[in-house]
N, C-alpha and C positions, 0 to 999 in steps of 0.2 A: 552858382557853382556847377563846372559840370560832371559826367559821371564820369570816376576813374575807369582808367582804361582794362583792358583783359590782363596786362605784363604787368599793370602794377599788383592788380588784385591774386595775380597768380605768388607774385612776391610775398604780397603778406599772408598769404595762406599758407605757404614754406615754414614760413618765420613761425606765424603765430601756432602751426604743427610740432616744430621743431623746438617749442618752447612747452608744450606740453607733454611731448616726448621725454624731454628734460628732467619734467613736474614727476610724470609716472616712476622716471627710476630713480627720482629720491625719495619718492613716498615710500619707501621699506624701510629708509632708514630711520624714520620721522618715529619721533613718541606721542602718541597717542593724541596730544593737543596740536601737534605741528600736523599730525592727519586731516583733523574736523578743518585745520583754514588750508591747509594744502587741498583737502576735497573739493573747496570755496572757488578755488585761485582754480583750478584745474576746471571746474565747471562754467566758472566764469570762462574760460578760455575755450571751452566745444561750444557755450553760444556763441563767441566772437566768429570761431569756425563755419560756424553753420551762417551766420549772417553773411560770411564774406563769400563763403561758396554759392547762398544765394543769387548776391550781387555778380558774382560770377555771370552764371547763370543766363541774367539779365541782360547781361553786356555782351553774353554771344548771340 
């Protein structure tokens, strides 16, 4: 397999931003337990971030 290219990885780094974006302005409205796995899902997603910006990285 080879390595995705810089347009795709710029792609999902939008997306996968803009899904955490999302995550951050509904956690106010969240109750107390929808925080603890919104915190989950929201941290899952800054690793996904930092891995993809890595691979970024890599590929310039």
């Amino acid at each position: 397999m080879t390595a995705p290219d810089a347009t795709k990885l710029l792609h999902d780094l939008k997306s996968k931003c803009a899904s955490l974006k999302s995550a951050a302005e509904l956690y106010k409205d969240c109750s107390p337990a929808e925080k603890k796995e919104m915190l989950a899902l929201m941290t899952a997603a800054a690793d996904e971030i930092a891995g993809t910006v890595s691979a970024l990285a890599k590929a310039s």
